[in-house]
Residue, then its C-alpha position, 0 to 999 in steps of 0.5 A: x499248302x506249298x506244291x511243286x509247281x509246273x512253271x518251277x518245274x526243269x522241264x527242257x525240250x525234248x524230254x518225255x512227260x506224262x501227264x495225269x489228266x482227268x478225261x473221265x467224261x461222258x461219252x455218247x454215241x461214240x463221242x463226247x458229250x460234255x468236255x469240261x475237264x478236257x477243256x480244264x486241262x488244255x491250259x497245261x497241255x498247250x504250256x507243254x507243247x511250247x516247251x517242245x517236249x514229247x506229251x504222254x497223257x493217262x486218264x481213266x474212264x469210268x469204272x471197267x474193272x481193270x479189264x478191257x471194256x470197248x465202250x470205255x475207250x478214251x478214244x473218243x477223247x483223243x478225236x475230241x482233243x486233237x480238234x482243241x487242240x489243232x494238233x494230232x492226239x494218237x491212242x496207244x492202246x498197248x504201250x508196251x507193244x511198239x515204240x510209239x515213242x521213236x525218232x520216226x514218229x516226231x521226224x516231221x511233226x509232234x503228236x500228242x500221246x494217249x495212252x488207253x485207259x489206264x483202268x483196263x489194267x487192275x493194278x492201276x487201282x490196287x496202287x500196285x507200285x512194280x506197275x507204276x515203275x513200269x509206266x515211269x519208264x516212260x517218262x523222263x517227268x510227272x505231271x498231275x493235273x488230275x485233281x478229280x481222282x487225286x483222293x484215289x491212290x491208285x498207281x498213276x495218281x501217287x505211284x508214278x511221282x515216286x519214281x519221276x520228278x513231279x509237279x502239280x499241273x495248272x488246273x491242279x494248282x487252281x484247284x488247290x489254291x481256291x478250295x484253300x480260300x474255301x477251307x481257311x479264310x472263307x467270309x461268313x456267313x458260311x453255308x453249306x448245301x449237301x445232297x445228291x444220291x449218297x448219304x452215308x458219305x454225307x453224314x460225316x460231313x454234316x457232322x463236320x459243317x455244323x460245327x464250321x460253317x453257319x448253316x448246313x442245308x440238306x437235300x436229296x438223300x442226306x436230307x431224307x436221312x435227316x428226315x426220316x430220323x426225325x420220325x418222317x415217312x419218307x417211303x422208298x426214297x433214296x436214304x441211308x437206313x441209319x436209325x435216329x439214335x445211331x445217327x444222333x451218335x453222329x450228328x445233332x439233328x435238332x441243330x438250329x444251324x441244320x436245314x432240311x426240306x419241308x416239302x417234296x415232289x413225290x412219285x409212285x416210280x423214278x421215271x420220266x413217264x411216271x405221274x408226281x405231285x407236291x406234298x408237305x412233310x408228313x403226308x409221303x406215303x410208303x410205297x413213294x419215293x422222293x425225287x426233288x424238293x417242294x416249291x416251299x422247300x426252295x423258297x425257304x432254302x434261298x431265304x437261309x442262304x440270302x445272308x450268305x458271304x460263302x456257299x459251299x454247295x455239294x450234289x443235287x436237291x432231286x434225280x436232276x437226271x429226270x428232266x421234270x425231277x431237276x426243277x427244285x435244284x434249277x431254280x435253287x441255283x437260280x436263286x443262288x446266283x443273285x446271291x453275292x457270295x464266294x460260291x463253290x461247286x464240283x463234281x460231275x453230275x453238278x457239272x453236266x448240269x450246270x452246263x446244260x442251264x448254263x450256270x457255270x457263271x453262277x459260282x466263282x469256282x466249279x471243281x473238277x472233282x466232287x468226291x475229291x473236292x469235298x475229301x480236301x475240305x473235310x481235311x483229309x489227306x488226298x495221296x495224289x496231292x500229298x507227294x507233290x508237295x514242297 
């Protein structure tokens, strides 16, 4: 896939850019708690500001509504930006009630500019285009570097490159040209590990995957799907109620190439406080819940993939949420590490915790999107990416 690029990009000094950053973090006691995707984006911040140019930067953060919500503010992101980068970022909370971009305000130094979240406003989401005209007035140039929300078209995302000349940012570029090497020349063996809270999204993939890949192991909520269409008792636990003939519509079930897990740790509740145990499949009762794989299940996942080339890995194993819940998934990636393959992972909740083990080194690509990285393999069409190609 050929993108416009930023280094071919006519950015000359002076020029207005806004910059389509992912800053969606999470944020803690007013400030931010993990800036991974910060970090992500500085390499194409930092490029901008040697061009000497005026640097707009819009993000999103969380899910307000498109209404103003205080404990959705970006303005713990500006404080933490501006200490990475040595350089002033201001929060524009309203750009539309003074000049922030005036004479007066670059006469001595040049801040960077954020503006609020871009979410408070409900049109952002509704794609509205007389609302993504009003922002690229803004700017004299287009910059996505958001990869992670680049499947949403939302008016920031594939509305403002209608009306500015555009080009992809650096991190959106190594995004791309990475989960390529993943889509098209992937080394096989290929397997692909599938988990995390939601299943129904997961069922098109597994369908897709046990068609490409070599192997496709499911966990968490997909895998107690899986499970239960195979007649097992899965109590409460986290699944999309699908019956086992619907489901068979979608995906062959008795596939040798399909994985799932052969033991559980099981709870009467999802909470820290709450007293689990280890048992076989078939002795899950109903009032329980599954809340991370077995000891055997990890040990029988790790010999699968052991002749691996290529791993693909999307969402966790168990609630890695509950310290005493993560186990299964902590030592699963553990193992994955002495694996010599090409590694691929992303999203959020992989990424705190990765980050949290320090693990990020055991994969050769961590993607900044999980929804969007896993959209983009499956051959989808993401609006973000789609206007700023060639």
């Amino acid at each position: 896939m050929k993108l416009k690029t930023l280094k071919e990009a006519k950015i000359k000094k002076g020029m207005r850019v806004l910059v389509r950053a992912d800053f969606n973090e999470p944020i803690s006691g007013g400030k931010v708690s993990d800036d991974f995707r910060i970090k992500t984006t500085l390499p194409t911040i930092k490029y901008l500001l040697k061009k000497g140019v005026k640097i707009i930067l819009i993000s999103h953060l969380g899910r307000p509504g498109g209404k103003i919500d205080p404990t959705l503010s970006l303005a713990p992101v500006a404080k933490r930006l501006s200490r990475l980068l040595k350089n002033e970022v201001r929060l524009v909370r309203d750009p539309w009630k003074f000049d922030f971009l005036s004479k007066s305000n670059f006469s001595k130094h040049r801040p960077i500019f954020l503006l609020e979240n871009i979410r408070f406003w409900p049109e952002e989401e509704k794609g509205d285009l007389r609302f993504a005209g009003k922002f690229s007035s803004l700017g004299d140039f287009y910059i996505n570097d958001a990869f992670g929300a680049s499947h949403r078209a939302h008016a920031s995302i594939s509305g403002i490159p209608k009306y500015l000349p555009h080009a992809a940012g650096f991190l959106l570029e190594k995004e791309v040209k990475s989960l390529e090497k993943l889509l098209h020349h992937q080394a096989r063996p290929f397997f692909v590990i599938l988990g995390g809270a939601k299943a129904s999204t997961k069922v098109e993939l597994v369908r897709k995957y046990l068609k490409e890949a070599d192997g496709v192991l499911a966990g968490g909520a997909i895998g107690n799907t899986i499970l239960a269409a195979h007649g097992f008792e899965i109590g409460k636990s986290l699944a999309d109620r699908i019956g086992k003939r619907e489901l068979k519509k979608y995906i062959d079930i008795s596939s040798l190439k399909l994985f799932s897990p052969l033991d559980a740790v099981v709870s009467d509740k999802v909470s820290a406080n709450a007293l689990s145990k280890v048992v076989h499949m078939g002795l899950i009762r109903k009032g329980e819940y599954i809340v991370d794989i077995g000891p055997e299940t990890g040990r029988f996942f790790a010999k699968v993939l052991r002749p691996a080339k290529t791993i693909l890995w999307n969402g966790p194993m168990g609630v890695i949420e509950i310290e005493k819940f993560s186990h299964g998934t902590l030592n699963f990636v553990k193992a994955m590490k002495k694996i010599k393959a090409y590694k691929v992972t992303g999203g959020g909740d992989t990424i705190a915790f990765l980050q949290k083990h320090r693990l990020m080194n055991a994969f050769d690509h961590v993607s900044t999107g999980g929804g969007a990285m896993m959209e983009f393999l499956a051959g989808k069409k993401l609006p973000g990416i789609e206007v700023l190609k060639k």
